[in-house]
C-alpha positions as CSV (number, residue, x, y, z in Angstrom):
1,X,0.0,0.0,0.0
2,X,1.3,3.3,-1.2
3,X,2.1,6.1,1.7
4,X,-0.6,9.3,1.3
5,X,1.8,11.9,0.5
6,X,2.7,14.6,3.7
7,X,1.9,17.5,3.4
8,X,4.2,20.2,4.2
9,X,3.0,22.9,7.1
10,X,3.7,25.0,9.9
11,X,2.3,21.7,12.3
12,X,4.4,19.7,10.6
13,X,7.8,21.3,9.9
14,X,9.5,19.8,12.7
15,X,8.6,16.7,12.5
16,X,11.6,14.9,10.2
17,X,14.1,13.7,12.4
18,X,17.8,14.0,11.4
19,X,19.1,10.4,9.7
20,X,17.4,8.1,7.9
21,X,14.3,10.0,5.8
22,X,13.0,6.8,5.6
23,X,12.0,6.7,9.6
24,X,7.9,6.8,9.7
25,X,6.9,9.9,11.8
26,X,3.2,10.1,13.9
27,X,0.6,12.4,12.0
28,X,-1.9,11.9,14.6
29,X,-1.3,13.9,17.6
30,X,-1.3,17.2,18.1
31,X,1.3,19.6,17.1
32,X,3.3,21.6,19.7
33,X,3.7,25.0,18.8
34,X,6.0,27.4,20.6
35,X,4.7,30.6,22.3
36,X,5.6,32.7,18.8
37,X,3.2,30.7,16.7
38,X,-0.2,30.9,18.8
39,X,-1.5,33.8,17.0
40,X,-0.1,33.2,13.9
41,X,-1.7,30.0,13.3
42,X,-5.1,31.4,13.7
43,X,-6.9,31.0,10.0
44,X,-7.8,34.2,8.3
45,X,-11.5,35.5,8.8
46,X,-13.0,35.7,5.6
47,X,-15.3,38.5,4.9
48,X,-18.8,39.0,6.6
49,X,-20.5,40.3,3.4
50,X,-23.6,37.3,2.6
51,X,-26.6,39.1,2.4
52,X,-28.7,37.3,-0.1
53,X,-26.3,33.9,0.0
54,X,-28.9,32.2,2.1
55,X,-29.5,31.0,5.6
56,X,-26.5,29.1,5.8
57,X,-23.9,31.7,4.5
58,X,-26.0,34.0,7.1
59,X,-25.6,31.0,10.0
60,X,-21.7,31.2,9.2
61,X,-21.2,35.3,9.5
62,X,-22.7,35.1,12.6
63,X,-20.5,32.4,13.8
64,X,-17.7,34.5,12.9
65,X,-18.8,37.7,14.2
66,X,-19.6,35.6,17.6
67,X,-16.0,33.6,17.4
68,X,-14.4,37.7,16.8
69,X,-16.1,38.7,20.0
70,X,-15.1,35.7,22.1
71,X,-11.3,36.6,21.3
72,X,-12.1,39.8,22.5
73,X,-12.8,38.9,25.8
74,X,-9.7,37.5,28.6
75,X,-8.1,34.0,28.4
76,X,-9.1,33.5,31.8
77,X,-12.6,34.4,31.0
78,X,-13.2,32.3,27.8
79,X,-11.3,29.1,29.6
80,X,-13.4,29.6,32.9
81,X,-16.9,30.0,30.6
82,X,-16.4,27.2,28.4
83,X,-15.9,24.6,31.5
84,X,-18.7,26.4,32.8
85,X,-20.8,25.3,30.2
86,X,-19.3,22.2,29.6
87,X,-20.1,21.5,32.7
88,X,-23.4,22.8,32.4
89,X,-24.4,20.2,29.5
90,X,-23.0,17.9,30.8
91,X,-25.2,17.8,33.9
92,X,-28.3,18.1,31.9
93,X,-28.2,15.6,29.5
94,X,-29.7,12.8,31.0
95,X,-32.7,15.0,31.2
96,X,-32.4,16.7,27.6
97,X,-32.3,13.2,25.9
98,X,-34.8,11.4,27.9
99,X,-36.8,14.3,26.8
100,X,-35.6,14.3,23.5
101,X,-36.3,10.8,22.6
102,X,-39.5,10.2,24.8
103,X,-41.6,12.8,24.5
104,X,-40.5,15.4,21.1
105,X,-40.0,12.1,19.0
106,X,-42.0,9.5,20.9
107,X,-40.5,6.5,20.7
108,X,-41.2,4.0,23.0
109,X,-40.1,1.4,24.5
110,X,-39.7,-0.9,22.0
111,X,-36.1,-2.1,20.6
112,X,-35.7,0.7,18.1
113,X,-36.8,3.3,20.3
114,X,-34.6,2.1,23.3
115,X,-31.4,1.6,20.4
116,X,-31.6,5.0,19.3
117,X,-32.1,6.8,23.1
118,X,-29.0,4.9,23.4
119,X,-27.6,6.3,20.7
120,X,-28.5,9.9,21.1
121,X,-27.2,9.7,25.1
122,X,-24.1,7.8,24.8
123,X,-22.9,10.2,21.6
124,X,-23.3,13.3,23.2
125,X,-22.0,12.1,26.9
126,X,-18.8,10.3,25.5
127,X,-17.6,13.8,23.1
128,X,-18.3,15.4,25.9
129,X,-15.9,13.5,28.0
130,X,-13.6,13.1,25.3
131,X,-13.6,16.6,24.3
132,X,-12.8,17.6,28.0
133,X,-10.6,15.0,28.1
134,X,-8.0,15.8,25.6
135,X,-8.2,19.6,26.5
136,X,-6.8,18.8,30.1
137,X,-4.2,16.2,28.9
138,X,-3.3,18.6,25.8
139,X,-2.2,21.0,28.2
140,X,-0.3,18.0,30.3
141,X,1.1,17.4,27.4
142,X,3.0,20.6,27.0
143,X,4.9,19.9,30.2
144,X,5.9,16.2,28.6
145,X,7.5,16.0,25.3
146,X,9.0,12.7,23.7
147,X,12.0,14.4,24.3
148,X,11.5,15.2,27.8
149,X,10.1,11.5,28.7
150,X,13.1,10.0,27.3
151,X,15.4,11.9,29.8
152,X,13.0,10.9,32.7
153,X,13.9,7.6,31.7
154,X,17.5,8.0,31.1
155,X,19.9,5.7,33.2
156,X,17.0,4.2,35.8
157,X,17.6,0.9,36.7
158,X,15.5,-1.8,34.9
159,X,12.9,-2.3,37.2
160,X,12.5,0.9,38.5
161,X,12.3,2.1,34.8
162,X,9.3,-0.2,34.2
163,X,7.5,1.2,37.1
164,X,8.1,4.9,35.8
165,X,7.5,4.6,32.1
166,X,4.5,2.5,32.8
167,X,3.4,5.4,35.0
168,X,4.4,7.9,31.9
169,X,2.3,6.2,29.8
170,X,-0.7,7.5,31.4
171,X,0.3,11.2,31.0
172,X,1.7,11.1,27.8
173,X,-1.3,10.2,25.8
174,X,1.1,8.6,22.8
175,X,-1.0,6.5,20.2
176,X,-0.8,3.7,18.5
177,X,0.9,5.1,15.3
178,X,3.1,6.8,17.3
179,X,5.6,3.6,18.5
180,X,8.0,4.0,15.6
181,X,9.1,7.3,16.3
182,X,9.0,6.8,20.2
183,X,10.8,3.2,20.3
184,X,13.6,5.1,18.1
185,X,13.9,8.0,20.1
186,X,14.2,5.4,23.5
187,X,16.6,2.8,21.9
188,X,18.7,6.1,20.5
189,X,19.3,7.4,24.3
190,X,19.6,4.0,25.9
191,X,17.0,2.7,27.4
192,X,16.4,-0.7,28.1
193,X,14.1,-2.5,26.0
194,X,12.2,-3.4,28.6
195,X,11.6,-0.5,29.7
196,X,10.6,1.0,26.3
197,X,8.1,-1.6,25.9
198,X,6.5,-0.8,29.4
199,X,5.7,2.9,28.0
200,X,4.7,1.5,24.5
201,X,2.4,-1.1,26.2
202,X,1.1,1.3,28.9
203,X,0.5,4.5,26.7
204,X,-2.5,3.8,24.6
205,X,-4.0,1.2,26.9
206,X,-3.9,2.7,30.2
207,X,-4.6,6.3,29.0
208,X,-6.7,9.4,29.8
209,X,-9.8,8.4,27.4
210,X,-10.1,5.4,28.8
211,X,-10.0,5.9,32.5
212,X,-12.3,9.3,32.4
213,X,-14.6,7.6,30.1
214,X,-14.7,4.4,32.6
215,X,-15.4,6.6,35.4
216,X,-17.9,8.4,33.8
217,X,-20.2,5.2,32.4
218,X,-18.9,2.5,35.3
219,X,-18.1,4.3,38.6
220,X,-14.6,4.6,40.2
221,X,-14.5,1.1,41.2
222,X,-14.0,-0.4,37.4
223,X,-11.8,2.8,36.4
224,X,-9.5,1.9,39.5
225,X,-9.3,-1.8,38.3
226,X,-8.5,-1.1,34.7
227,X,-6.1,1.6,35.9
228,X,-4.0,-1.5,38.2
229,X,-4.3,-4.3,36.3
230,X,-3.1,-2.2,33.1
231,X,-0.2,-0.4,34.8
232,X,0.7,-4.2,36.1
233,X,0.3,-5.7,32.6
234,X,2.9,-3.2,31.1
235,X,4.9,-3.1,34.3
236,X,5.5,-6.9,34.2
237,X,5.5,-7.5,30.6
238,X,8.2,-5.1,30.1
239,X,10.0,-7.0,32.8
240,X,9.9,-10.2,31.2
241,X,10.8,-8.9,27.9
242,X,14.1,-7.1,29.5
243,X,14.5,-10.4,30.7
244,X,14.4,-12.5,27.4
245,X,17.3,-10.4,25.8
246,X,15.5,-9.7,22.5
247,X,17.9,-6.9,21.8
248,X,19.1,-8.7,18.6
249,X,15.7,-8.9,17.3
250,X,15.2,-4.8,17.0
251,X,16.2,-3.6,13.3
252,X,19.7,-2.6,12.5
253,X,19.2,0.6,11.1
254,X,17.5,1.6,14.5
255,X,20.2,1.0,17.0
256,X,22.4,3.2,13.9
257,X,20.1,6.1,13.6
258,X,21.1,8.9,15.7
259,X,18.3,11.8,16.4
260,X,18.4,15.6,17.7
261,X,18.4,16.7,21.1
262,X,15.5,18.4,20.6
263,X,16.5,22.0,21.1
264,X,13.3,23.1,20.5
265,X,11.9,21.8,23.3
266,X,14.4,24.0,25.9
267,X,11.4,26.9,24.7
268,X,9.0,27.7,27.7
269,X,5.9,28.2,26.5
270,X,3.9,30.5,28.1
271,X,0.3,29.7,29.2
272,X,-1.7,31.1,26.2
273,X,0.3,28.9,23.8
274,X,0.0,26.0,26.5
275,X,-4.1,26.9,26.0
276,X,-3.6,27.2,22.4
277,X,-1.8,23.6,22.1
278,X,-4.6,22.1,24.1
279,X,-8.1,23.8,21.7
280,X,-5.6,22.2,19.0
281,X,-5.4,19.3,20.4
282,X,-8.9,19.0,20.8
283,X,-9.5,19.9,17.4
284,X,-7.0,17.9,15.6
285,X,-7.9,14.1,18.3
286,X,-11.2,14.6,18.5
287,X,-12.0,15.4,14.8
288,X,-9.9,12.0,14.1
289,X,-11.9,9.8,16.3
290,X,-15.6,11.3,16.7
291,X,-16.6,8.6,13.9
292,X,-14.7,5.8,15.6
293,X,-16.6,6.8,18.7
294,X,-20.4,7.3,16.8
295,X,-19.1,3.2,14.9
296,X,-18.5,2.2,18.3
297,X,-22.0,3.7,20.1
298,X,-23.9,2.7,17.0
299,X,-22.6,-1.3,17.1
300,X,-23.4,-0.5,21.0
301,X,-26.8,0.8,20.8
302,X,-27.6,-2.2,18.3
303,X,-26.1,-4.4,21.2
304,X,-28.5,-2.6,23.8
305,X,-32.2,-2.5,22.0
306,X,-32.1,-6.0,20.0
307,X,-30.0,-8.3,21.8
308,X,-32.4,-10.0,24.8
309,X,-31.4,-10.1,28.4
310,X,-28.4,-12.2,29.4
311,X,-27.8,-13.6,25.8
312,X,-24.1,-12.4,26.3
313,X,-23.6,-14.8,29.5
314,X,-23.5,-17.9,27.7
315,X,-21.1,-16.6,25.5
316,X,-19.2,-14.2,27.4
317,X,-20.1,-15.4,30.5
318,X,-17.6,-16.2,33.8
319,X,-19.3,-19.9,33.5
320,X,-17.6,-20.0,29.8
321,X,-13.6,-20.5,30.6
322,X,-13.3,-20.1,26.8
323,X,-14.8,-16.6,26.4
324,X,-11.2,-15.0,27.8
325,X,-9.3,-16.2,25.1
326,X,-11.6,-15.9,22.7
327,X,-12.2,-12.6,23.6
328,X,-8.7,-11.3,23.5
329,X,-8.2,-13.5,19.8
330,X,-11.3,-11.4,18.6
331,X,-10.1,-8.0,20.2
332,X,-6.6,-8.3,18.0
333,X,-7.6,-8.0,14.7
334,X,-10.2,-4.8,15.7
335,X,-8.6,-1.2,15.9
336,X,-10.4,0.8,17.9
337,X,-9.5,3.6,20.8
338,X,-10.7,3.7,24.2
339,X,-13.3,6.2,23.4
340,X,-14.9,3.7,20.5
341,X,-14.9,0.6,21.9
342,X,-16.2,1.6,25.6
343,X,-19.4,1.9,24.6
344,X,-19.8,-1.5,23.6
345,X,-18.1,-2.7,26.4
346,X,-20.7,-0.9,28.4
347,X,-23.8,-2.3,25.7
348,X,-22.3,-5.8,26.6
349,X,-22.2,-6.0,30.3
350,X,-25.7,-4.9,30.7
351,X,-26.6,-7.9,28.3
352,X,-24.9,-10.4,30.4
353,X,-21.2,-10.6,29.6
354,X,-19.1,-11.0,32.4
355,X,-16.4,-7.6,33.6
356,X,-13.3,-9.7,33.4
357,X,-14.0,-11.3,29.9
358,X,-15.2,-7.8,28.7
359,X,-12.0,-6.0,30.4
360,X,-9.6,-8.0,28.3
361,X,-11.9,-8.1,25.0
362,X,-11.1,-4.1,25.8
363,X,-7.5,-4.3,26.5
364,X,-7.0,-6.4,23.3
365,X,-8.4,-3.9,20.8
366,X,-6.3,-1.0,22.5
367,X,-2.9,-2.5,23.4
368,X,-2.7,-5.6,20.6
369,X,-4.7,-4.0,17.1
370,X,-3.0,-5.2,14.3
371,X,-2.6,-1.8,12.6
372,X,-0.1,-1.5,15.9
373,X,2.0,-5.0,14.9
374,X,2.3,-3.6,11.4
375,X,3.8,-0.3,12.6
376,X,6.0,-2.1,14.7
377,X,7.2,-4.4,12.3
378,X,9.0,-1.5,11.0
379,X,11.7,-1.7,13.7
380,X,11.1,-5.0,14.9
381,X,11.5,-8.4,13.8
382,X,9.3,-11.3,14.1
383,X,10.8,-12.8,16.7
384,X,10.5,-9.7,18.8
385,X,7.3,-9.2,17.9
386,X,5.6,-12.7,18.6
387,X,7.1,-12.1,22.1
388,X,5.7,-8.7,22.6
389,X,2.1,-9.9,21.6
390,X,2.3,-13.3,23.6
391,X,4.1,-11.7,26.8
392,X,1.2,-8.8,27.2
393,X,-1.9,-11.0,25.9
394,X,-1.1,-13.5,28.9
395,X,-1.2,-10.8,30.8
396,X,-4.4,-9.4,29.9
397,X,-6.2,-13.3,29.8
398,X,-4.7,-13.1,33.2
399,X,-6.5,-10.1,34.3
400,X,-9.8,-11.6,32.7
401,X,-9.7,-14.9,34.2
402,X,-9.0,-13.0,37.6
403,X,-11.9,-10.9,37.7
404,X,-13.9,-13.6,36.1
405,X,-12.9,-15.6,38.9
406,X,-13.3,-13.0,42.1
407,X,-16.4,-10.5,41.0
C-alpha cells in the first residue's frame, strides 16, 4: 500500500528527524507550537458580506462575528466559561435526551426506540468526555515531550524504569501510530528494551480516554481496576521482555540512527500557547476519532435495543472458561481507541457478559490492534514481535480470568 503523501505545514515542519528519511513519523497527535506561533496560526476571517447567500452563509457570519467577539474577551474568561458550560451540558443531559427521545419524537419502549435513546445519550456524553478529556491532557502534554520522557527515563535501573515509564504512559497520551518514532527516540538514548516496551504497552491502553470515560459510564471502582491491572500488565510485561534479551531482534538501522536533542523543546511556553496547544489538540484528536466513537455507540446501541437479556452470559459469561481467550483473539484483529470501543463494552455488560472477559476483549483492541504490529514491524523483527504480543496477551487473559474468577 502506497504512503498518502505529507503535506508540508507549519504543524508539521519539525517533524523529520535527522538520519534516515526513511523513519515513519506520527501524524496523529497534536502539534506543539511554541509561544511565537499561537497567534499566527489562527486562520484568516473571511469577509462577513452574505446578504442574499442564504441562511447558511447568514448562519456562518454570525459564527464569525460571535468567534471575533469571544477573542475579544480575557483568556481566563473564555477558559473559565467554556468549563462552565461544559459542565453545564454535561449535567443536563440525562434530562435533555430522555426528553428528546421520549416525549419530542415519541419512541417508545420498544427495541428501536430504546437503540436509538441509546444512541442519542451515549454520543453526546462520551464527546463530551472526550472533548474535556483531551483539552486537560493537551495541556499535560505541553509539560511532557517525547523528548523530555526519554530523559525521565534516562539511566533508571531496569525495574524501577518499568515502574516509571508505565506510569508515563498515562500522562503522555502517545497512540498507536506513534511507536515507531517513540521506540527510536528510547533505543537512541539507551534505554532498556524493557523499559521501552512498558511505555509502549502502557500509553495507549492505560490512558486518559479510557480511565475518564470508565469513570464516567462505570463508577470509580471499574476505572481503579482497569487503571492497576493495566499499569501491572505493562509493568510486568516489560520485565519479562528485558528479561528475554530480544535486543538482537530490534532492526539494525535503529540502533544506527542517531536523532536531535530536541533544542526546540528548551522553549518555555507561556500559558496562552500551553491553552492554544490544548483547543488544538482537541480539534486535531477529537476530529480524528468522533466517527470511531459514533461506529463504536452505533454497534453498542444495536447491542443494547435488540439483543435479549443475558444472551451475552452464555457466551461471554464467567461460566464460559473459553470466552477470555476468545475474547482477546477477537479484540486483535479490531482497531479501535478507548473512546470507540467503551461503549460496547458498556452495551455488553448490561446484556450479560461478564467484567473480566469484557475488560480483556477491551484491552486487546487497545494494546494488541493489528494496525499496531504492522507499525512495529518497521523496527522490529518477528521474533521480537511474537514475544511482545504473547508476553502482554497472557497478561491481559490473566486479568480476565481473575476478575472472572473473584467478582
Amino acid at each position: 500500500m502506497s504512503k498518502p503523501p505529507v503535506v508540508a505545514g507549519p504543524a508539521s515542519a519539525d517533524r523529520g528527524a535527522p538520519g534516515d528519511p526513511s523513519v515513519p513519523m506520527c501524524e496523529c497527535g497534536a502539534a506543539l507550537p511554541s509561544a511565537h506561533t499561537a497567534d499566527s496560526a489562527a486562520p484568516a476571517t473571511p469577509p462577513d458580506d452574505v446578504e442574499g447567500r442564504g441562511p447558511t452563509a447568514a448562519l456562518r457570519a454570525l459564527m464569525r462575528r460571535f468567534a471575533r467577539l469571544l477573542r475579544r474577551l480575557p483568556l481566563w474568561a473564555r477558559v473559565t466559561g467554556g468549563v462552565a458550560l461544559w459542565a453545564v451540558v454535561y449535567h443536563y443531559w440525562l434530562p435533555t435526551s430522555t426528553w428528546l427521545s421520549q416525549d419530542l419524537l415519541g419512541l417508545g419502549d420498544g427495541r428501536f426506540g430504546a437503540a436509538l435513546e441509546f444512541f442519542i445519550y451515549d454520543t453526546v456524553k462520551v464527546l463530551l468526555l472526550l472533548t474535556i478529556v483531551v483539552f486537560g491532557v493537551g495541556i499535560v502534554r505541553t509539560f511532557f515531550s517525547p523528548q523530555r520522557t526519554r530523559a525521565l527515563l534516562r539511566g533508571r535501573r531496569e525495574a524501577t524504569g518499568n515502574v516509571m515509564a508505565a506510569s508515563l504512559g498515562i500522562v503522555t497520551p502517545f497512540c498507536s501510530c506513534s511507536a515507531v518514532p517513540l521506540f527510536i527516540g528510547f533505543v537512541e538514548a539507551g534505554i532498556p528494551l524493557g523499559v521501552t516496551f512498558s511505555f509502549l504497552i502502557a500509553a495507549p491502553m492505560v490512558n486518559e480516554i479510557a480511565l475518564v470515560l470508565l469513570y464516567g459510564l462505570f463508577g470509580w471502582e471499574v476505572a481503579t481496576l482497569y487503571l492497576v491491572t493495566g499499569l501491572l500488565i505493562a509493568m510486568v510485561a516489560g520485565w519479562v521482555i528485558g528479561r528475554l534479551k530480544l535486543e538482537r531482534y530490534v532492526e539494525d538501522w535503529v540502533r544506527e540512527i542517531r536523532m536531535g536533542d530536541g533544542a526546540g523543546d528548551s522553549e518555555e511556553l507561556d500559558w496562552p500557547a500551553r491553552i492554544h496547544a490544548a483547543w488544538q489538540a482537541v480539534k486535531e484528536i477529537v476530529g480524528k476519532v468522533w466517527l470511531y466513537v459514533m461506529a463504536g455507540i452505533a454497534v453498542g446501541a444495536l447491542i443494547h435495543g435488540y439483543v435479549p437479556e443475558n444472551f451475552m452470559a452464555g457466551i461471554m459469561g464467567a461460566d464460559a472458561w473459553w470466552s477470555v481467550p476468545l475474547a482477546v483473539l477477537l479484540g486483535v484483529p479490531m482497531y479501535s481507541n478507548a473512546a470507540g470501543i467503551i461503549p460496547i463494552v458498556e452495551a455488553l455488560l448490561e446484556k450479560g457478559a461478564a467484567l473480566g472477559t469484557v475488560l480483556a476483549f477491551m484491552m486487546a483492541v487497545i494494546a494488541l490492534s493489528l494496525p499496531e504490529v504492522i507499525i512495529l514491524r518497521k523496527v522490529l523483527k518477528w521474533p521480537l514481535i511474537a514475544a511482545f504480543l504473547g508476553v502482554v496477551g497472557t497478561g491481559i487473559m490473566a486479568v480476565g480470568f481473575l476478575f472472572n474468577w473473584i467478582l
